[in-house]
C-alpha positions as CSV (number, residue, x, y, z in Angstrom):
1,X,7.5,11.2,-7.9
2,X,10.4,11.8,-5.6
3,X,7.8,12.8,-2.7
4,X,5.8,9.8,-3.3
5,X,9.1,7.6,-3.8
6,X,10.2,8.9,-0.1
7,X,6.8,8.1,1.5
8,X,7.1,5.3,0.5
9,X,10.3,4.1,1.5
10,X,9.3,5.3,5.0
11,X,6.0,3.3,4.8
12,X,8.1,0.3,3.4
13,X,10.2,0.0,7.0
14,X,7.1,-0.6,8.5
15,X,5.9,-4.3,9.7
16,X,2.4,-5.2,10.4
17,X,2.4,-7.3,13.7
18,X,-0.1,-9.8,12.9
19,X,1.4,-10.8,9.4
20,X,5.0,-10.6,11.1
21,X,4.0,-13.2,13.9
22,X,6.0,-16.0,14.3
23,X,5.6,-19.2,16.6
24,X,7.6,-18.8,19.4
25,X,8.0,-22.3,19.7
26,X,9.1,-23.6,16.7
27,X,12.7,-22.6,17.3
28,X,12.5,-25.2,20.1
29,X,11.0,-28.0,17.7
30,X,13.7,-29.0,16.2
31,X,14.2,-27.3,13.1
32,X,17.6,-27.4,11.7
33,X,18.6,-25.1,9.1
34,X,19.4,-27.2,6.0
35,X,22.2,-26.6,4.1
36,X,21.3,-26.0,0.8
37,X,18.0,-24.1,-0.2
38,X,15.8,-25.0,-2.6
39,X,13.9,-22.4,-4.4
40,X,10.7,-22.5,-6.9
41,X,9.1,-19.5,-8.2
42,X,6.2,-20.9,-10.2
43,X,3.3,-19.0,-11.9
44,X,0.6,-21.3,-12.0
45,X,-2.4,-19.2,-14.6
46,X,-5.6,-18.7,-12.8
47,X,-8.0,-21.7,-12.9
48,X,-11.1,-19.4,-14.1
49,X,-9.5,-19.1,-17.5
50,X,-11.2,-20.1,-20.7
51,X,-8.1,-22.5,-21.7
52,X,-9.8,-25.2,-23.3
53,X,-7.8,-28.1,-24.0
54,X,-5.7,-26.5,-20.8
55,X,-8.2,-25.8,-18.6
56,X,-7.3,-26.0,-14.7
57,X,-8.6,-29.5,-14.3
58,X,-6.7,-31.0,-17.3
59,X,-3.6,-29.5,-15.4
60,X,-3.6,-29.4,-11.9
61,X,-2.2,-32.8,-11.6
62,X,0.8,-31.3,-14.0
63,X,1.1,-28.4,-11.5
64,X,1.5,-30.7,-8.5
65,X,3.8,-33.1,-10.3
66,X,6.2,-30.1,-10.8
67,X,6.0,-28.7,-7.7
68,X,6.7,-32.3,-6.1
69,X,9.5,-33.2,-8.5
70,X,10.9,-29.4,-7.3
71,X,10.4,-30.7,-3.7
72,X,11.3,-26.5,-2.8
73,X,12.1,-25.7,1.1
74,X,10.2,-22.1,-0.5
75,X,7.9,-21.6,-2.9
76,X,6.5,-18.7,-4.8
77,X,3.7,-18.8,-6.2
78,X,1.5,-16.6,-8.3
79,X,-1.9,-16.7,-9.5
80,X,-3.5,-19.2,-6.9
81,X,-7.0,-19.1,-6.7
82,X,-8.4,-20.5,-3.3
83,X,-10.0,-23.4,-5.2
84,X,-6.9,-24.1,-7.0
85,X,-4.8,-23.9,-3.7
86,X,-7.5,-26.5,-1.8
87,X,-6.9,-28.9,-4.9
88,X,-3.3,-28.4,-4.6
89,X,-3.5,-28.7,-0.9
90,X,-1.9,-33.1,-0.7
91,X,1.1,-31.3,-2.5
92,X,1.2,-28.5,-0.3
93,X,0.7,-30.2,3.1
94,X,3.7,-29.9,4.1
95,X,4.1,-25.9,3.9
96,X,3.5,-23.2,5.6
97,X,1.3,-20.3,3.9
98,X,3.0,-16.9,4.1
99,X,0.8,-13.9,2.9
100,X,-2.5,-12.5,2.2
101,X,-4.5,-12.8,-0.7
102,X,-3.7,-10.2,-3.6
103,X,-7.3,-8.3,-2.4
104,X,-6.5,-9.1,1.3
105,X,-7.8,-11.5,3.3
106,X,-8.0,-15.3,2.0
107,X,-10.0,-14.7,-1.1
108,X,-9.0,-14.1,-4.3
109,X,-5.8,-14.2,-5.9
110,X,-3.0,-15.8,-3.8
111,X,1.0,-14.5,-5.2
112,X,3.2,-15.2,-1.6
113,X,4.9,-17.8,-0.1
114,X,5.1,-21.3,0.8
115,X,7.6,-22.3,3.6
116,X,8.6,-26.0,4.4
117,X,6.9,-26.4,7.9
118,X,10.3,-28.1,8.6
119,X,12.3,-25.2,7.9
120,X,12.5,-22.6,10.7
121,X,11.2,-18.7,10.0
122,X,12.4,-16.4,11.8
123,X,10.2,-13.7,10.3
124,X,8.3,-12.8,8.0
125,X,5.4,-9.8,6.6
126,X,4.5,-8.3,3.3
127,X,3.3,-5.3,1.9
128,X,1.6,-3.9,-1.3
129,X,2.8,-2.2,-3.9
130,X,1.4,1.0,-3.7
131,X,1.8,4.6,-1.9
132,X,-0.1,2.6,1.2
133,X,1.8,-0.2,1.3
134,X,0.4,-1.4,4.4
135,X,-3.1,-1.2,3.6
136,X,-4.4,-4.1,2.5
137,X,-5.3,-4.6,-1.6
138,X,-4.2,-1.4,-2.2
139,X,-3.0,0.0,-5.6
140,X,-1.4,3.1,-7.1
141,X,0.0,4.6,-10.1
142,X,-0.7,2.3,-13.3
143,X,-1.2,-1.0,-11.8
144,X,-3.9,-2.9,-13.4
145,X,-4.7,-4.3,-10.3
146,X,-3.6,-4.5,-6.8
147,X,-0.2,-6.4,-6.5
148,X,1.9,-7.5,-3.6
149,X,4.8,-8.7,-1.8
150,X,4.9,-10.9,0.8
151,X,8.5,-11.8,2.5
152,X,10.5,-14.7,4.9
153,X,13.6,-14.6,6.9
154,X,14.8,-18.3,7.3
155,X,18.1,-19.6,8.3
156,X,20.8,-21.7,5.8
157,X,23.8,-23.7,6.4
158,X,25.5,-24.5,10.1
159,X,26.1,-20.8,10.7
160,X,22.3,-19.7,10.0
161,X,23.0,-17.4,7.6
162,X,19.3,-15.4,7.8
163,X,18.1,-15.4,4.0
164,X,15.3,-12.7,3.2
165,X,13.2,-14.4,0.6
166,X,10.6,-12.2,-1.7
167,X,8.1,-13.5,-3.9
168,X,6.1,-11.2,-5.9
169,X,3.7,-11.2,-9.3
170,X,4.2,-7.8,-10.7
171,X,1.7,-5.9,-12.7
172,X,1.4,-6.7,-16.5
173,X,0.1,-3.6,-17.9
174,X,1.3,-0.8,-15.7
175,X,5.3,-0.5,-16.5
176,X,5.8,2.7,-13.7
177,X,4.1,0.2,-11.5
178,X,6.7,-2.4,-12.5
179,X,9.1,0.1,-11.8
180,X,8.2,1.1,-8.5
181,X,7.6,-2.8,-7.0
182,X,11.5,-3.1,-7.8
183,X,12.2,0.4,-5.6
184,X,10.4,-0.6,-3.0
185,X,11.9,-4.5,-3.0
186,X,15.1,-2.9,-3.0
187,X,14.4,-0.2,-0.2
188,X,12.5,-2.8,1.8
189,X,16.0,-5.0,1.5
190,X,18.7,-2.3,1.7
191,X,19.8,-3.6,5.1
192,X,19.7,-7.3,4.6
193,X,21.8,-10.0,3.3
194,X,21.5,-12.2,1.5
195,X,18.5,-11.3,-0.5
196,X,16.4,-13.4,-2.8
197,X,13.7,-12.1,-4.5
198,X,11.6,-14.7,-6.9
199,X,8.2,-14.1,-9.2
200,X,6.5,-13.3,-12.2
201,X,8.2,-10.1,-12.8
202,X,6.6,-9.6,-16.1
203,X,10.0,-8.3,-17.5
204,X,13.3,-9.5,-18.5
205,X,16.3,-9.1,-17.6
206,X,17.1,-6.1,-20.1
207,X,13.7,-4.4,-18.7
208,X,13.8,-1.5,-15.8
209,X,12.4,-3.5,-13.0
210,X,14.8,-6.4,-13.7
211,X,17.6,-4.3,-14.6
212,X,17.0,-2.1,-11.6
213,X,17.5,-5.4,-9.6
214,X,20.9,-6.1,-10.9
215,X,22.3,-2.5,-11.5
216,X,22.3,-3.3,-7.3
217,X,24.2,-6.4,-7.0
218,X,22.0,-9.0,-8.0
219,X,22.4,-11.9,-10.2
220,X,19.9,-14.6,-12.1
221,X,20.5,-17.5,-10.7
222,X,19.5,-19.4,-14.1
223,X,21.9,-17.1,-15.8
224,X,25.0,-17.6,-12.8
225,X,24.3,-21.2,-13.3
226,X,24.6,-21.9,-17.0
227,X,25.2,-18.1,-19.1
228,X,24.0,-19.4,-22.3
229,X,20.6,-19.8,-21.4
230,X,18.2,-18.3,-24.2
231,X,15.0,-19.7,-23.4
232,X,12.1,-17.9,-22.2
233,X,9.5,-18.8,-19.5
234,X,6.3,-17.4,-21.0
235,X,4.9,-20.5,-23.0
236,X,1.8,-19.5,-23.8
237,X,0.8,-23.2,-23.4
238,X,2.7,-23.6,-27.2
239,X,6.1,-23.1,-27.1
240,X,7.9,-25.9,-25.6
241,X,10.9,-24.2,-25.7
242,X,9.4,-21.2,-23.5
243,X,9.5,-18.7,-25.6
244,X,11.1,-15.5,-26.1
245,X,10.3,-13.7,-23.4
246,X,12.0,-14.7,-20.0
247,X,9.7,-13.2,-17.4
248,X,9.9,-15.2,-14.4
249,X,13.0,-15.1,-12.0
250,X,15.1,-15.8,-9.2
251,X,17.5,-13.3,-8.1
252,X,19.8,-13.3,-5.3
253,X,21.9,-11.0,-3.7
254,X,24.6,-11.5,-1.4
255,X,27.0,-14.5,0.2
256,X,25.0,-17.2,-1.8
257,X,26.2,-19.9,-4.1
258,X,24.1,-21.1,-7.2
259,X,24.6,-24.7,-6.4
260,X,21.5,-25.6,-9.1
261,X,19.4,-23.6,-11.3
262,X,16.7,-24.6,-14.0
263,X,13.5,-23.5,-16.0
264,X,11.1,-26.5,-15.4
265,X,9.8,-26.6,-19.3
266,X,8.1,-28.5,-21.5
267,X,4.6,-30.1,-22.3
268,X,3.8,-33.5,-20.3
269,X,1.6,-35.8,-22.4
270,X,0.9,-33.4,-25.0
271,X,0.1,-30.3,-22.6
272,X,1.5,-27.1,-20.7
273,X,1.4,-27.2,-16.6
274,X,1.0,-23.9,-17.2
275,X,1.4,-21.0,-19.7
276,X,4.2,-20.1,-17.3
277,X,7.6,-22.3,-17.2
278,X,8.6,-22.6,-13.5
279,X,12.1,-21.5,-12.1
280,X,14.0,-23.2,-10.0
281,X,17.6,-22.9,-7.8
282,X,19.7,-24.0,-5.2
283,X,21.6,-21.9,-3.2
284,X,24.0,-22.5,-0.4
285,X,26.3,-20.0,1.6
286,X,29.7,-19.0,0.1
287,X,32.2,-20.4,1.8
Protein backbone atom coordinates (compact mmCIF):
# COMPACT_ATOMS: atom_id res chain seq x y z
CA UNK A 1 0.00 0.00 0.00
CA UNK A 2 2.67 2.43 0.84
CA UNK A 3 4.42 1.65 -2.65
CA UNK A 4 1.24 2.16 -4.54
CA UNK A 5 0.35 5.23 -2.15
CA UNK A 6 3.94 6.83 -3.37
CA UNK A 7 3.33 6.23 -7.09
CA UNK A 8 0.69 7.68 -6.85
CA UNK A 9 1.40 10.83 -5.32
CA UNK A 10 4.20 11.14 -7.97
CA UNK A 11 1.64 10.41 -10.71
CA UNK A 12 -0.84 12.98 -8.95
CA UNK A 13 1.79 16.12 -9.65
CA UNK A 14 1.41 15.38 -13.11
CA UNK A 15 -0.97 17.70 -15.57
CA UNK A 16 -2.19 16.56 -18.84
CA UNK A 17 -1.71 19.54 -21.26
CA UNK A 18 -4.76 19.28 -23.21
CA UNK A 19 -7.23 19.16 -20.15
CA UNK A 20 -4.96 21.97 -18.47
CA UNK A 21 -5.45 24.40 -21.47
CA UNK A 22 -6.59 27.57 -20.85
CA UNK A 23 -7.57 30.54 -23.25
CA UNK A 24 -4.95 32.79 -23.39
CA UNK A 25 -7.27 35.50 -24.05
CA UNK A 26 -9.74 35.49 -21.66
CA UNK A 27 -7.55 37.28 -19.10
CA UNK A 28 -7.76 40.18 -21.51
CA UNK A 29 -11.72 39.91 -21.74
CA UNK A 30 -12.60 41.50 -19.05
CA UNK A 31 -13.16 39.14 -16.33
CA UNK A 32 -13.04 40.44 -12.94
CA UNK A 33 -12.68 38.34 -10.02
CA UNK A 34 -15.86 38.64 -8.01
CA UNK A 35 -15.77 39.03 -4.55
CA UNK A 36 -17.63 36.49 -3.11
CA UNK A 37 -17.92 32.83 -4.57
CA UNK A 38 -20.69 30.96 -4.91
CA UNK A 39 -20.46 27.30 -4.70
CA UNK A 40 -22.99 24.23 -5.58
CA UNK A 41 -22.07 20.75 -5.36
CA UNK A 42 -25.25 19.03 -6.51
CA UNK A 43 -25.74 15.25 -7.26
CA UNK A 44 -28.34 15.11 -9.78
CA UNK A 45 -29.22 10.71 -9.92
CA UNK A 46 -28.70 9.43 -13.35
CA UNK A 47 -31.65 9.90 -15.79
CA UNK A 48 -31.71 6.03 -16.82
CA UNK A 49 -33.12 5.14 -13.49
CA UNK A 50 -36.33 3.23 -12.95
CA UNK A 51 -37.72 6.13 -10.53
CA UNK A 52 -41.20 6.04 -11.45
CA UNK A 53 -43.14 8.81 -10.09
CA UNK A 54 -39.37 10.52 -10.18
CA UNK A 55 -38.29 9.66 -13.28
CA UNK A 56 -35.78 12.25 -15.10
CA UNK A 57 -38.43 13.88 -17.03
CA UNK A 58 -40.83 14.62 -14.09
CA UNK A 59 -37.62 16.39 -12.59
CA UNK A 60 -35.37 18.05 -14.74
CA UNK A 61 -37.29 21.17 -14.61
CA UNK A 62 -36.74 20.84 -10.54
CA UNK A 63 -32.99 20.27 -11.25
CA UNK A 64 -32.71 23.43 -13.22
CA UNK A 65 -34.85 25.51 -10.95
CA UNK A 66 -32.27 24.66 -8.12
CA UNK A 67 -29.41 25.11 -9.96
CA UNK A 68 -30.85 28.64 -11.19
CA UNK A 69 -32.12 29.75 -7.80
CA UNK A 70 -28.23 28.70 -6.63
CA UNK A 71 -27.09 31.01 -9.57
CA UNK A 72 -23.19 29.19 -8.55
CA UNK A 73 -19.94 31.08 -10.15
CA UNK A 74 -18.87 26.83 -9.80
CA UNK A 75 -20.76 23.99 -9.97
CA UNK A 76 -20.22 20.34 -9.18
CA UNK A 77 -21.98 18.16 -10.44
CA UNK A 78 -22.34 14.36 -10.35
CA UNK A 79 -24.14 11.82 -12.16
CA UNK A 80 -24.86 13.84 -15.54
CA UNK A 81 -25.68 11.75 -18.30
CA UNK A 82 -25.05 13.56 -21.76
CA UNK A 83 -28.79 13.60 -22.40
CA UNK A 84 -29.47 14.93 -19.08
CA UNK A 85 -26.70 17.72 -19.50
CA UNK A 86 -28.22 18.72 -23.32
CA UNK A 87 -31.74 19.08 -21.46
CA UNK A 88 -30.03 21.08 -18.82
CA UNK A 89 -28.06 22.92 -21.34
CA UNK A 90 -30.66 26.82 -21.16
CA UNK A 91 -29.56 26.55 -17.44
CA UNK A 92 -26.16 25.87 -18.07
CA UNK A 93 -25.43 28.21 -20.95
CA UNK A 94 -23.66 30.37 -19.24
CA UNK A 95 -20.77 27.92 -17.95
CA UNK A 96 -17.94 26.55 -18.87
CA UNK A 97 -17.53 22.65 -18.86
CA UNK A 98 -14.45 21.42 -16.99
CA UNK A 99 -13.64 17.63 -17.19
CA UNK A 100 -14.03 14.53 -18.99
CA UNK A 101 -16.61 12.10 -18.75
CA UNK A 102 -16.32 9.41 -15.80
CA UNK A 103 -15.25 6.77 -18.86
CA UNK A 104 -13.31 9.48 -20.65
CA UNK A 105 -14.22 11.28 -23.41
CA UNK A 106 -17.78 12.98 -23.59
CA UNK A 107 -19.90 9.89 -23.10
CA UNK A 108 -21.14 8.56 -20.20
CA UNK A 109 -21.30 9.72 -16.82
CA UNK A 110 -20.30 13.39 -16.31
CA UNK A 111 -19.02 14.20 -12.13
CA UNK A 112 -16.63 17.67 -12.92
CA UNK A 113 -17.16 21.12 -13.15
CA UNK A 114 -19.09 23.94 -14.29
CA UNK A 115 -17.33 27.45 -14.30
CA UNK A 116 -19.20 30.80 -14.84
CA UNK A 117 -17.84 31.83 -18.45
CA UNK A 118 -17.64 35.20 -16.65
CA UNK A 119 -15.37 34.14 -14.11
CA UNK A 120 -11.66 33.93 -15.09
CA UNK A 121 -9.66 30.30 -14.79
CA UNK A 122 -6.50 30.34 -14.58
CA UNK A 123 -6.11 26.60 -14.66
CA UNK A 124 -7.45 23.79 -14.48
CA UNK A 125 -7.04 19.47 -15.19
CA UNK A 126 -8.25 16.37 -13.54
CA UNK A 127 -7.22 13.02 -12.85
CA UNK A 128 -8.69 9.53 -11.89
CA UNK A 129 -8.76 7.89 -9.01
CA UNK A 130 -6.75 5.08 -9.48
CA UNK A 131 -2.82 3.90 -9.53
CA UNK A 132 -2.99 5.56 -13.31
CA UNK A 133 -4.37 8.54 -12.52
CA UNK A 134 -3.76 9.99 -15.78
CA UNK A 135 -5.09 7.45 -17.87
CA UNK A 136 -8.34 8.08 -18.76
CA UNK A 137 -11.50 5.84 -17.07
CA UNK A 138 -9.18 4.08 -15.11
CA UNK A 139 -9.91 2.30 -11.82
CA UNK A 140 -8.10 0.46 -9.05
CA UNK A 141 -8.38 -1.13 -5.77
CA UNK A 142 -12.26 -1.61 -4.78
CA UNK A 143 -13.92 0.93 -6.80
CA UNK A 144 -17.07 -0.17 -8.25
CA UNK A 145 -16.44 1.77 -11.12
CA UNK A 146 -14.16 4.25 -12.52
CA UNK A 147 -14.33 7.60 -10.53
CA UNK A 148 -12.67 10.93 -11.02
CA UNK A 149 -11.54 14.32 -10.14
CA UNK A 150 -11.59 17.08 -12.20
CA UNK A 151 -10.00 20.62 -10.71
CA UNK A 152 -10.07 24.81 -11.34
CA UNK A 153 -7.85 27.54 -10.22
CA UNK A 154 -9.93 30.80 -10.33
CA UNK A 155 -9.34 34.10 -8.81
CA UNK A 156 -11.59 35.82 -5.62
CA UNK A 157 -11.78 39.15 -4.22
CA UNK A 158 -9.58 42.46 -5.31
CA UNK A 159 -6.32 40.68 -4.45
CA UNK A 160 -7.07 37.43 -6.67
CA UNK A 161 -6.65 35.19 -4.12
CA UNK A 162 -6.19 31.86 -6.64
CA UNK A 163 -8.92 29.29 -5.21
CA UNK A 164 -8.25 25.51 -6.20
CA UNK A 165 -11.69 24.10 -6.56
CA UNK A 166 -12.26 20.04 -6.63
CA UNK A 167 -15.32 18.39 -7.41
CA UNK A 168 -15.51 14.68 -7.22
CA UNK A 169 -18.35 11.64 -6.91
CA UNK A 170 -16.58 9.04 -4.93
CA UNK A 171 -17.13 5.39 -5.17
CA UNK A 172 -20.17 3.96 -3.20
CA UNK A 173 -19.22 0.44 -2.61
CA UNK A 174 -15.49 0.39 -2.48
CA UNK A 175 -14.56 2.11 1.09
CA UNK A 176 -10.30 1.70 0.47
CA UNK A 177 -11.27 3.38 -2.74
CA UNK A 178 -13.07 6.17 -0.74
CA UNK A 179 -10.06 6.26 1.12
CA UNK A 180 -7.58 6.73 -1.31
CA UNK A 181 -9.65 9.60 -3.51
CA UNK A 182 -9.25 11.68 -0.21
CA UNK A 183 -5.03 10.89 -0.25
CA UNK A 184 -4.73 11.72 -3.40
CA UNK A 185 -7.15 15.18 -3.19
CA UNK A 186 -5.03 16.03 -0.46
CA UNK A 187 -1.55 15.18 -2.04
CA UNK A 188 -2.77 16.73 -5.34
CA UNK A 189 -3.55 20.09 -2.93
CA UNK A 190 -0.59 20.03 -0.45
CA UNK A 191 0.88 23.08 -2.01
CA UNK A 192 -2.14 25.22 -2.65
CA UNK A 193 -4.30 27.57 -0.82
CA UNK A 194 -7.09 28.00 -0.39
CA UNK A 195 -8.57 24.66 -1.22
CA UNK A 196 -12.19 23.70 -1.84
CA UNK A 197 -13.06 20.42 -2.47
CA UNK A 198 -17.12 19.70 -3.20
CA UNK A 199 -19.09 16.20 -4.21
CA UNK A 200 -20.87 13.28 -3.41
CA UNK A 201 -18.41 11.89 -1.07
CA UNK A 202 -20.57 9.00 -0.16
CA UNK A 203 -19.41 9.56 3.55
CA UNK A 204 -19.93 11.71 6.46
CA UNK A 205 -18.18 13.66 8.18
CA UNK A 206 -17.24 10.94 10.99
CA UNK A 207 -16.23 8.53 7.95
CA UNK A 208 -12.22 8.12 6.89
CA UNK A 209 -12.48 9.92 3.60
CA UNK A 210 -14.20 12.90 5.22
CA UNK A 211 -12.41 12.75 8.35
CA UNK A 212 -9.20 12.37 6.54
CA UNK A 213 -10.15 15.82 4.95
CA UNK A 214 -10.48 17.61 8.17
CA UNK A 215 -7.81 15.77 10.39
CA UNK A 216 -5.80 18.43 7.61
CA UNK A 217 -7.28 21.66 8.16
CA UNK A 218 -10.46 21.57 6.52
CA UNK A 219 -13.82 22.62 7.61
CA UNK A 220 -17.71 21.96 6.29
CA UNK A 221 -18.75 24.94 5.27
CA UNK A 222 -22.55 23.90 6.21
CA UNK A 223 -21.23 23.00 9.63
CA UNK A 224 -18.78 26.61 9.96
CA UNK A 225 -21.94 28.26 8.99
CA UNK A 226 -24.64 27.06 11.31
CA UNK A 227 -23.00 23.97 13.85
CA UNK A 228 -26.28 22.58 14.73
CA UNK A 229 -27.03 21.34 11.49
CA UNK A 230 -28.39 17.52 11.71
CA UNK A 231 -29.88 17.00 8.45
CA UNK A 232 -28.68 14.72 6.00
CA UNK A 233 -28.44 15.05 2.16
CA UNK A 234 -29.30 11.49 1.01
CA UNK A 235 -33.20 11.78 0.45
CA UNK A 236 -33.89 8.94 -1.13
CA UNK A 237 -36.62 10.89 -2.95
CA UNK A 238 -38.70 10.48 0.74
CA UNK A 239 -37.29 12.24 3.36
CA UNK A 240 -37.85 15.86 3.19
CA UNK A 241 -35.75 16.38 5.91
CA UNK A 242 -32.69 14.65 4.04
CA UNK A 243 -32.18 12.02 5.93
CA UNK A 244 -29.60 10.63 8.17
CA UNK A 245 -26.88 10.30 6.30
CA UNK A 246 -25.01 13.57 5.24
CA UNK A 247 -22.97 12.53 2.17
CA UNK A 248 -22.56 15.45 0.10
CA UNK A 249 -20.06 18.32 0.96
CA UNK A 250 -18.19 21.40 0.65
CA UNK A 251 -15.00 21.75 2.31
CA UNK A 252 -12.58 24.45 2.32
CA UNK A 253 -9.34 24.95 3.44
CA UNK A 254 -7.42 27.93 3.90
CA UNK A 255 -7.91 32.00 4.08
CA UNK A 256 -11.74 31.67 3.23
CA UNK A 257 -14.76 33.01 5.01
CA UNK A 258 -18.16 31.04 5.00
CA UNK A 259 -20.11 34.10 4.13
CA UNK A 260 -23.45 31.56 3.30
CA UNK A 261 -23.94 27.97 3.49
CA UNK A 262 -27.09 25.68 2.93
CA UNK A 263 -28.53 22.13 2.01
CA UNK A 264 -31.07 22.92 -0.85
CA UNK A 265 -33.92 20.36 0.59
CA UNK A 266 -37.13 19.54 0.27
CA UNK A 267 -39.82 18.19 -2.28
CA UNK A 268 -41.31 20.85 -4.82
CA UNK A 269 -44.92 20.06 -5.72
CA UNK A 270 -45.05 16.87 -4.12
CA UNK A 271 -41.54 15.58 -5.48
CA UNK A 272 -37.58 15.23 -4.94
CA UNK A 273 -35.15 17.18 -7.55
CA UNK A 274 -33.31 14.50 -6.82
CA UNK A 275 -32.60 11.68 -4.28
CA UNK A 276 -29.59 13.89 -3.49
CA UNK A 277 -30.18 17.37 -1.42
CA UNK A 278 -27.78 19.87 -3.03
CA UNK A 279 -25.08 21.95 -1.03
CA UNK A 280 -24.49 25.12 -1.30
CA UNK A 281 -21.81 28.15 0.06
CA UNK A 282 -20.39 31.31 -0.17
CA UNK A 283 -17.02 32.08 0.52
CA UNK A 284 -15.04 35.20 0.40
CA UNK A 285 -11.22 35.89 1.47
CA UNK A 286 -10.47 36.49 5.19
CA UNK A 287 -9.67 39.67 5.77
Amino acid sequence: MLRALALLLALCACRSAADSAVDPDRSAKGEAARAELRLMTFNIRYGTARDGAHRWEERRERVAARIREAAPDVLALQEGLVFQLKELAPVLAGYRKIGQHREGGLEGEFSGLFVHEQLEVLDQGEFWFSEQPQLAGSQSWDSSLPRMCAWVVVPVGSARLPVRIYGTHYDHRGATARAMSTRMILADSATADPVVVMGDLNAAEGDDPVAGYLSRGFRSAVLEHDPSVTRGTMNAFRHEDGGAARIDHVLVRGPLEVVEAAILGGSVDGLFPSDHDAVTAVLRPTP
